[in-house]
N, C-alpha and C positions, 0 to 999 in steps of 0.2 A: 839276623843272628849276630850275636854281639860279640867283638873278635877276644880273641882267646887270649890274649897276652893284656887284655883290660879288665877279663875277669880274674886272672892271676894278681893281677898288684890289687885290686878290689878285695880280691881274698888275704894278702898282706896285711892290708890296711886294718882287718877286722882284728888285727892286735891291737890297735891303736885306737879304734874311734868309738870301745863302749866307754871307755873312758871320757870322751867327750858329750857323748849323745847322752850319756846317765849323770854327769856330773852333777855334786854336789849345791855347783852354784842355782841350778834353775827349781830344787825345791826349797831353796830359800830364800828367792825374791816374794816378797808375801804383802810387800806395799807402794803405793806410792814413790815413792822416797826411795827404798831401793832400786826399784823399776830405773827411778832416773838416774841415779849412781852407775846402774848397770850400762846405759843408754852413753852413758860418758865417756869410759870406756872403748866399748863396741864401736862406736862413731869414726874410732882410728882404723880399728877393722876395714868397717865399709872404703874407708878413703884409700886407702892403701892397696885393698882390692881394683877400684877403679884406675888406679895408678901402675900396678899389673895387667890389666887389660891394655890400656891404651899402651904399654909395654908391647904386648904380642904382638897388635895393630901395627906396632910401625917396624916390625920384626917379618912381618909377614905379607904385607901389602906395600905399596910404595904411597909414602906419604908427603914428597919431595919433587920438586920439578928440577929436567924435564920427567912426566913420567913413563915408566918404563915397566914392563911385565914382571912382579917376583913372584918367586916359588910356585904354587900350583892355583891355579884357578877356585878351586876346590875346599883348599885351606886361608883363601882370602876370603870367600864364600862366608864358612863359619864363622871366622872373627868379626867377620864387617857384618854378618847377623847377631851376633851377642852385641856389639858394640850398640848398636844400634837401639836393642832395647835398652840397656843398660844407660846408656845414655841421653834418650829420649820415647821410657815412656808416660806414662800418661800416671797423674795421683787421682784422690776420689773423686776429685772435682772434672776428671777427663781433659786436664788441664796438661801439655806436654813438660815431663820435668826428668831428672836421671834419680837415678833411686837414691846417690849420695843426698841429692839436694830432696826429696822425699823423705827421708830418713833426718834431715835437719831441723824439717818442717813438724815431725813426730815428735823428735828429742822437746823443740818449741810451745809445742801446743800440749805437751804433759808438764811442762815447766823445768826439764831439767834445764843445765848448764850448758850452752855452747860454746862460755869463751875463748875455753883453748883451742879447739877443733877452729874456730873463726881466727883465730889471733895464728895459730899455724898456716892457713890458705894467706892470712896479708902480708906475712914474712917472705912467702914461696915469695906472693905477685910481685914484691918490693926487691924482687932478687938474689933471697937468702936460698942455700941447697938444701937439702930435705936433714941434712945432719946440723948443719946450723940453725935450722929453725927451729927442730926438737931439743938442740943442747938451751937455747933461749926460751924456750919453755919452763917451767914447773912439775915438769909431769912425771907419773910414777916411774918407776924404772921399767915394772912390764910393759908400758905402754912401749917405750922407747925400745926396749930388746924384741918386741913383737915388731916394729915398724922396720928398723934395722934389718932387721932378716927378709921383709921381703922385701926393703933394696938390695939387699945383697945380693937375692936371687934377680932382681931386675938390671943391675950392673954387671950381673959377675957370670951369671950361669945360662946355658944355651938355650936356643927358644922350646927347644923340646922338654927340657927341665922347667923353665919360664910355666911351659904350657900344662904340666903334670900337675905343679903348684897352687895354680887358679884352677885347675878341674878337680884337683882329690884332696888337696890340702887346705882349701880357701874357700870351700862350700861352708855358710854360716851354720851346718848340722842343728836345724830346730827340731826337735822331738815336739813330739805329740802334745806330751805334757807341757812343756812351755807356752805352748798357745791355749791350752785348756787353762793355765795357769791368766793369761793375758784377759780372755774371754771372761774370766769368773773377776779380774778387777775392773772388768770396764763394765761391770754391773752397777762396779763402786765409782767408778771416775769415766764414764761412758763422753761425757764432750774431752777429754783430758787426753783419753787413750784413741780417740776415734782413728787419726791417721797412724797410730803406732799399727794398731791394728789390722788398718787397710797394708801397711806395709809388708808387714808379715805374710798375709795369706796373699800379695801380689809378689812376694818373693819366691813365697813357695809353689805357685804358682807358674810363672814364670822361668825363674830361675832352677826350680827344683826339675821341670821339666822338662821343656823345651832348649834353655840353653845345656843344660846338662847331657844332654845328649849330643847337641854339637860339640861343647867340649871334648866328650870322649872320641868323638869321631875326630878331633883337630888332635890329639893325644895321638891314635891310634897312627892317622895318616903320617904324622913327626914323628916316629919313633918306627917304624915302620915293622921291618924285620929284623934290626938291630938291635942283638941283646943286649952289648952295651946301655945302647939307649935307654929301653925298658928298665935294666939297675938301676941308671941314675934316676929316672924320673919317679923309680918306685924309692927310693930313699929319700928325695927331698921333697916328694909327698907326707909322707912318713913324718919327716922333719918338722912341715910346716903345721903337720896337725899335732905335731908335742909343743912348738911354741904355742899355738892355740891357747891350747893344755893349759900350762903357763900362765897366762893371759885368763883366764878363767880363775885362776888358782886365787888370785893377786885379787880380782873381782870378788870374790867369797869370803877374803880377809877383811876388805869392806863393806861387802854389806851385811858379815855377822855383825858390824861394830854400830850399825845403823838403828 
């Protein structure tokens, strides 16, 4: 039975997320060319996602020697299972890879651009902070005001908020049609789109299921009986699916221009 103070901010959320899940952008990717416009974008999504994870991970487990027991058995349990697949699982080829680097491989083999997304990871490695390497970029403003906000929540906000964010604000919300949308170009561009496509239904898969349920359960166990808690984590849920919003908006302006 799924706890009650999860169905409550789930029922919040439902002001917030037709807005996303109907959006404008996904009936009007209708080619090629947009597809990887969109793909350009989205790329910062993923990374930044994976960069809130390995957030919780070392919020919640001990990632440091010596080591030593933190928080609950329980809630190291679920993160060190999402991380896990997240981190290493498997592309079509049953090959072990993390979904960012899956999703590289998509962006690649439909021909979109991955230079910023690549030119961002050599500034981090070269020692630049995640605000220096975006201000040396090029890149649009949503991109930067979406990435921004969730370091801010990785810096700034407590792992229970942390944990609300990547569970109700940071789910990539693919609707139906988007993939019926993907299915009916890769009739058109079937070698172009092959891993875009295995990623999607190994996201939704995955992701839509299995981790989503530890999520909530890692949400539920943090936040506990503390109605505090629950406010904050249902507002900077909230929060993170309007910058979304946003991010999507910015997307729509380009690829009407397409």
């Amino acid at each position: 039975m799924q706890n009650e103070n999860i169905i409550r901010l789930k029922k919040q959320l439902e002001e917030v997320r037709p807005s996303l899940v109907e959006h404008a952008l996904y009936h009007s990717l209708e080619n090629l060319q947009q597809l990887q416009l969109f793909t350009g974008y989205h790329v910062f999504a993923v990374w930044d996602f994976m960069s809130l994870l390995k957030s919780l991970q070392q919020k919640l487990t001990c990632t440091s020697l010596p080591w030593m027991p933190v928080g609950s058995a329980n809630t190291r349990y679920l993160i060190n299972e999402i991380v896990l697949g997240e981190e290493s699982d498997v592309d079509e080829a049953g090959k072990r890879t993390s979904h960012f680097e899956l999703y590289l491989a998509a962006m690649e083999k439909m021909g979109a651009d991955t230079t910023a997304i690549r030119q961002l990871l050599l500034y981090l490695q070269n020692g630049a902070t995640v605000q220096q390497a975006m201000e040396s970029l090029q890149l649009p403003v949503a991109i930067k005001d979406f990435v921004g906000y969730t370091f801010h929540i990785i810096e700034k906000a407590p792992v229970h908020v942390q944990a609300a964010v990547f569970t109700f604000g940071r789910e990539d919300l693919i609707p139906d049609m988007f993939m019926g949308l993907v299915k009916d170009l890769s009739i058109h561009y079937p070698e172009q789109l092959s891993v875009f496509r295995y990623y999607l239904e190994r996201h939704i898969e995955v992701d839509g299921d299995h981790h989503s349920h530890l999520a909530m359960e890692m949400v539920a166990e943090l936040c506990g009986e503390d109605a505090l808690k629950w406010e904050q984590a249902t507002e900077a849920a909230i929060s993170s699916l309007k910058h979304r919003k946003k991010l999507w908006d910015a997307v729509l302006g380009q690829v009407a221009a397409v």
